[in-house]
C-alpha angles and dihedrals in degrees: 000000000000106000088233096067090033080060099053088044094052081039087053101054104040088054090050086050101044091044091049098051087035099045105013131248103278092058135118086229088050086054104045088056091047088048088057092044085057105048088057095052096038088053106112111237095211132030135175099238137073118241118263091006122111117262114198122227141185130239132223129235119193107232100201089198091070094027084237148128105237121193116250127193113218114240137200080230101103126186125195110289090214097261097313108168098162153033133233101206100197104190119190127163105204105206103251083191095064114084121231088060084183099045094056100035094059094059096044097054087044087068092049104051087052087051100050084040096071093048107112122250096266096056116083106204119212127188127206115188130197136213096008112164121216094261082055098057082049086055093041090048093053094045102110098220086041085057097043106044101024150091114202124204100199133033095177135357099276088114088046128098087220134032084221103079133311139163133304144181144223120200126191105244092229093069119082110232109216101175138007122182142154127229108198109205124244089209115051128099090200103063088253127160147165121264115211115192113170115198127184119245130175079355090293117104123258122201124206126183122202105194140166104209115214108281127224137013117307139155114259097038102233097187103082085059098047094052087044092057087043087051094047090068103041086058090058111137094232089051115100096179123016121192123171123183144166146099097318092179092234097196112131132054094254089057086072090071108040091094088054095035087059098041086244122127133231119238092208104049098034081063089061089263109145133212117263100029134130096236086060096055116110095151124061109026089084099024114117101283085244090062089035094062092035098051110009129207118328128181090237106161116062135180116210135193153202148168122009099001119127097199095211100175135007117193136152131229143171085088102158099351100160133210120253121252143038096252098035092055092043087058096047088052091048089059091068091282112145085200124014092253123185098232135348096250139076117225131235137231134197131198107202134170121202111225137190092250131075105158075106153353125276143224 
């Protein structure tokens, strides 16, 4: 075991155990130190794949014949994608820490479908989600418009750092998936990595990256390599579009240019949005009241862009979307909650056309 990883190990458990006799068990601070004693324990200590190089993963179809999810291996053969010209990029980090991982994800995917549901035809959605848990892909993959319209990328947590939560992606059916492949980061001490999954639109290939940026405050800053490695790929020659989103953690002056550090573009502020406004925030409004007072709002989740993009709309959405269940509300509450919110984050949509051109971004 590397002692970076026992220390954060020993680090993990003595803060569980200080929060819990300080705070109390049913805290969020109690929570917050059994969620990083898991994630230590939880860590594999062996994988399959090398840091910051591209691994290579499967994707899953719903045959509703055999009422299964069958694995499918993306291809360079590309059929029409029925006059598909744009992408609808959905991005929603669903809070791991918070307990009733059902009760909050059902709700939670039942916005969303009536969300993805409303796109026009010519607009594919995807969805990337953040922090899911393995619990939550079983609850994804039972969801019936999830079944009928999606692609699905996991179905448990082998392509995962951790067996405690990590990233996955919808894709629209319609679209053809050509390649889908993970990039762990070297430097993360949270088990976090870039999801490439390239579709094929108007016959050019388009590249999204789901990612969860390093969170919190720590020396050295691991962010800025994180988003260099994500930008690397984008770039890539054979990619026509890049767009990368997720909950980047933006809380720190440096976050504001990595967008410009790396020659992508931000969705959000292309779109005339500015920094420290209310209509930026997607952290804070539905964080616990005690977080709230001591850190504010913060625009933490991002969608970025390259190539031949057209960003056409940016929005947010998950405002109020509330847990399932009398007794499961009542306890999220009781952990500092005003509403028994799903997760602390808003999500983020954006609208995005692909065009013929990728000398350089458009608006």
């Amino acid at each position: 075991m590397p002692p970076s990883t026992l220390g954060f190990r020993v680090l993990a458990t003595l803060l569980h155990t200080y929060n819990s006799v300080r705070y109390g068990k049913d805290s969020m601070e109690a929570l917050f130190g059994q969620a990083m004693k898991n994630s230590a324990t939880l860590r594999k200590s062996e994988v399959p794949w090398k840091d910051d190089e591209p691994s290579a993963q499967s994707y899953y179809a719903f045959d509703s014949e055999t009422s299964a999810w069958v694995v499918k291996t993306p291809s360079d053969e590309t059929a029409g994608n029925g006059g598909i010209d744009g992408i609808a990029l959905y991005s929603w980090n669903i809070d791991f820490m918070l307990p009733f991982a059902e009760a909050r994800m059902k709700p939670a995917l039942a916005h969303l479908g009536g969300l993805v549901g409303s796109n026009p035809t010519n607009l594919a959605p995807v969805i990337f989600l953040q922090e899911c848990t393995p619990s939550d892909l079983a609850t994804i993959a039972a969801t019936p418009w999830v079944r009928e319209r999606f692609h699905l990328t996991d179905l448990d947590a082998t392509n995962w750092a951790t067996n405690h939560y990590g990233t996955v992606t919808l894709i629209d059916s319609r679209l053809p998936i050509t390649a889908v492949f993970r990039v762990h980061y070297s430097k993360t001490r949270m088990d976090r990595d870039a999801f490439f999954v390239d579709v094929s639109a108007n016959g050019k290939t388009v590249r999204l990256c789901n990612t969860h940026l390093e969170s919190m405050v720590f020396n050295p800053p691991y962010r800025p390599p994180q988003m260099q490695l994500v930008a690397k790929y984008l770039h890539e020659e054979k990619v026509h579009a890049g767009l990368a989103a997720g909950d980047f953690n933006a809380i720190q002056p440096f976050d504001r240019t990595l967008h410009t550090d790396n020659d992508l573009k931000d969705a959000f502020l292309e779109l005339g949005g500015k920094e420290d406004t209310e209509e930026g925030y997607t952290w804070g409004q539905q964080a616990a009241t005690k977080l709230r007072e001591q850190f504010g709002c913060s625009r933490m989740d991002k969608v970025y862009f390259c190539g031949g993009a057209e960003v056409v709309k940016f929005e947010r959405f998950g405002e109020d979307v509330l847990t399932e269940g009398e007794d499961e509300s009542s306890r999220i509450v009781a952990l500092g909650f005003e509403k028994a919110w799903v997760t602390d984050h808003l999500g983020i949509r954006a609208e995005v056309k692909i065009i013929g051109d990728k000398s350089t971004s458009h608006l």
